[in-house]
Each structure stands twice: as C-alpha cells, then as structure tokens.
C-alpha positions, -999 to +999 in steps of 0.1 A: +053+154-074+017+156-092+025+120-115+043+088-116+059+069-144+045+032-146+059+017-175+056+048-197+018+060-184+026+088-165-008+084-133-022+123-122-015+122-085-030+155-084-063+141-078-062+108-055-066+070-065-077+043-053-054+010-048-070-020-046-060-052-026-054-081-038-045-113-011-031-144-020-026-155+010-046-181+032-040-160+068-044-124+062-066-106+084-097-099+069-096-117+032-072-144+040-082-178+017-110-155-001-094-164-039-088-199-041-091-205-077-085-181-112-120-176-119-125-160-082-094-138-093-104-125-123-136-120-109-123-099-081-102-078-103-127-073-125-153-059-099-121-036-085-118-023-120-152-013-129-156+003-096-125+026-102-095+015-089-061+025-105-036+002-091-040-033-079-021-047-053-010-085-052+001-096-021+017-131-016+028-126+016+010-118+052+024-092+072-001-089+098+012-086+132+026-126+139+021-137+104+039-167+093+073-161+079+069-181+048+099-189+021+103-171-008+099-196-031+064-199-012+057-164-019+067-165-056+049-200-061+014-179-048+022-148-064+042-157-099+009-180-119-015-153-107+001-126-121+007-138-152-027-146-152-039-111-146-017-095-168-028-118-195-069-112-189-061-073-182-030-062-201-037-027-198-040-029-156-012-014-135-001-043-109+016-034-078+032-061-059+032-059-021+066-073-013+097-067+007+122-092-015+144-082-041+136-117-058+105-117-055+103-080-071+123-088-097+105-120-111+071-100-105+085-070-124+099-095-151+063-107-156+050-069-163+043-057-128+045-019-130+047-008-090+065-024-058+051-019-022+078-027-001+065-028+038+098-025+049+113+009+031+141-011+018+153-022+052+148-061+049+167-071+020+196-044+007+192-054-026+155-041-031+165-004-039+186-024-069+159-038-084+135-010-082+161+011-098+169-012-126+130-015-140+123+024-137+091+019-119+075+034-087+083+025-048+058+024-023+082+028+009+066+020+039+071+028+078+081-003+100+099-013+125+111-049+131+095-074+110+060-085+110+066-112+134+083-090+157+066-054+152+039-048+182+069-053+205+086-021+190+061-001+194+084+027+215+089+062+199+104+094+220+083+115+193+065+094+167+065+123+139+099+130+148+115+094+141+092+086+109+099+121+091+139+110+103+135+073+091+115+088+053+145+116+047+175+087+054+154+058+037+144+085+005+178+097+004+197+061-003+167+053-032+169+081-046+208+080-047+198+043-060+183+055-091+146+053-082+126+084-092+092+079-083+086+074-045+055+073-029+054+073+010+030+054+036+030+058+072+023+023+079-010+023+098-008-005+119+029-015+118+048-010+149+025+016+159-003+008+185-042+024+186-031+057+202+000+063+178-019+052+149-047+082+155-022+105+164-002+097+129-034+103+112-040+136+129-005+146+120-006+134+083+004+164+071+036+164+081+049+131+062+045+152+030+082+153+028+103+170-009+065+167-019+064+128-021+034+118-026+007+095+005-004+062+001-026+054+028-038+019+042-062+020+066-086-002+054-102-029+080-077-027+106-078-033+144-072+010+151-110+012+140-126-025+146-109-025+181-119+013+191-157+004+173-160-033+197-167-047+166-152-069+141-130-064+107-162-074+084-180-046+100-156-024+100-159-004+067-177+024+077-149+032+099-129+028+071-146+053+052-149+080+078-108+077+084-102+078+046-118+112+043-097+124+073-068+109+051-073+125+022-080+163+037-045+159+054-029+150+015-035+110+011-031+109-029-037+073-032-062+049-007-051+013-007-083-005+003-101-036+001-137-022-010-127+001-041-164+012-052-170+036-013-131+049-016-138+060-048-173+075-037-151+087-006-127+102-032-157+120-054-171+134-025-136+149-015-128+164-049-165+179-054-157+200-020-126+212-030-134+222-062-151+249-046-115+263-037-106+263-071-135+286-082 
C-alpha cells in the first residue's frame, strides 16, 4: 500500500513522513506540561508545520510505562477544546489522535480528526474497530501487551518476531473484516518490550511488513537510546536520529517524533541515497 485515504486526500506513502507529536498531557516522559495554554499550541504546531511534518499527533492520554490511568471524560476534557482549536487555526492539517477509546475516537473524529493511533491494536475497548470503520479514515494499530500501567511486567516472548507478526495477522484480519481499509502498523518501541528486545525489533523491521501495510515508527526520546547512551531524554535526539535512519532503510514509511525539522532532514538524506537506485 503506497497511499492512505484521510478524508478524501489520498498521503504518497511511497516516500516516508514525518508525524509530529503533540502532548496534552501534564506527565509524559519528555514533553509532559510543555503546552499549557492555546497560544503555546498553535505555536508548536505551527513550527511542526513549517518544518515538514504531515500528520500531527494529539495525545491526551500518557501511556508511558506506569502512567496514570486517567478517566475518559479527563482525556476528552484535554483533548476535545484543543482540537477544535487547531482545526480551526489550520483547517487544511491532518490530525491524528493517539487514543485507545472508542469514545474518545469518535468525538475526536466528529470534530475533523482524520487518523486514529490506537496503542492498543484494538485490544482495549472492542468497540474501536467500529468507529474507525464508520468515519473511513486510517488506523495506526500498535504492538502491546497489557496496559500501560501494567506493560514492563509482560515483557516475556518465546520469539518476539514470531508473536508480533502472529498478533498484526489476527489483529489486521478482525479490522479489516471491520470495514477499515487503510492500516498502518507500529511495532511499539518501548511497550512491553525491554532494551534488548527493542534493538532486536529494530534489527528485524523488515519483517513486520506484513500484506504490504505500511510502518509507523516511534522511537523518538525513549529510554532504549537515553538509557544505553547514560544520558537523559533531552539529550537524547541524536540517538534518535541515528535509529530513525536505521528505521527507515528497514521500510519505516512514517517517523512519529517530537523534533519534526532533523526527521525530515533524516528523511531527505534517505531519499537522496536511494535515488541513486532508481537511476
């Protein structure tokens, strides 16, 4: 699959994007309480923009390992004014919103979101595929076991490759038989999976490209590079840099990140080399 459908734009997978986070939430793990206020927002999506992100990713709910598992009319009352905020200072943007609630999906996709990033695959609340299915937009399922609050104790896999190409056939299989078209996959770096199995996953990428779905890849900040590095999340984006060119040689199509402007120079870089494949 070289495009998705997001509200009648059909997106060219067949070079890679760049996502762009979005927090609204006070605890996550590196930009937790950073946008307190709209003109902080719109600033922030505006800088995303103009430094070449595609997507933007609202997230009103922290699923960092032990997060607090907050009520959905929490999430919707941190989620619901900024979006309809954004949509009304950028009407053109495509907003994805990183949720694993059917309600919250809905009354985000109500509002003009055009993308749902569900960490969960579907597995937290039956009713997700449902929702998807009835807006015709694009799923983001993602690899996890557990729940946030629960997921470094799960960390157990016979084979790793093995279970997640297992769990991505099943879990594509009921959406698709849902009604949802356009499915996007991401390993879920970080969730469930400790250092070790996080670098092997990315040395194996390749082998998530399952009925040629395309990667979403989020490896942005986290501990498998600021822990291996000794240093802290702040420092860690040239880390983050070096893994997302790993990424996208083993078939990442889109890079969810914090810092859009060096993924999309990351990108650049990657599409100038293999260009000279296609001479």
């Amino acid at each position: 699959m070289t495009s998705i459908n997001c509200k009648g734009e059909l997106i060219d997978l067949s070079k890679p994007k760049v996502m762009g986070i979005l927090n609204l939430t006070p605890d996550s793990f590196y930009d937790g309480g950073k946008f307190k206020n709209e003109i902080q927002v719109i600033k922030q999506v505006k800088k995303m923009l103009i430094e070449g992100a595609t997507f933007v990713d609202l997230g009103a709910y922290s699923s960092k390992p032990g997060a607090v598992d907050i009520s959905v009319e929490e999430e919707l009352n941190r989620l619901i004014p900024v979006l309809k905020l954004l949509r009304k200072e950028f009407p053109e943007v495509i907003f994805s919103i990183d949720t694993f609630r059917s309600q919250v999906a809905d009354a985000a996709l109500n509002e003009g979101a055009a993308i749902i990033n569900d960490i969960s695959g579907g597995n937290l609340d039956l009713k997700m595929y449902e929702v998807v299915a009835k807006y015709q937009v694009p799923y983001v399922m993602m690899h996890m076991k557990g729940t946030p609050q629960n997921m470094k104790s799960l960390a157990t896999y016979d084979d790793l490759l093995i279970e997640m190409r297992h769990y991505f056939s099943a879990n594509v299989a009921k959406a698709q038989n849902a009604g949802i078209h356009d499915i996007i996959l991401d390993p879920g770096f970080g969730f469930a999976k400790d250092i070790d199995q996080n670098f092997e996953l990315l040395s194996k990428l390749e082998l998530l490209q399952i009925q040629g779905l395309p990667l979403l890849v989020g490896l942005s900040r986290k501990s498998m590079i600021y822990k291996v590095l000794n240093i802290s999340a702040k420092e860690a984006l040239n880390g983050t840099t070096a893994l997302n060119m790993i990424a996208l040689q083993k078939g990442a199509k889109i890079l969810r990140v914090h810092d859009v402007k060096e993924a999309k120079e990351t990108i650049d870089l990657y599409n100038r080399l293999t260009s000279l494949d296609e001479v």
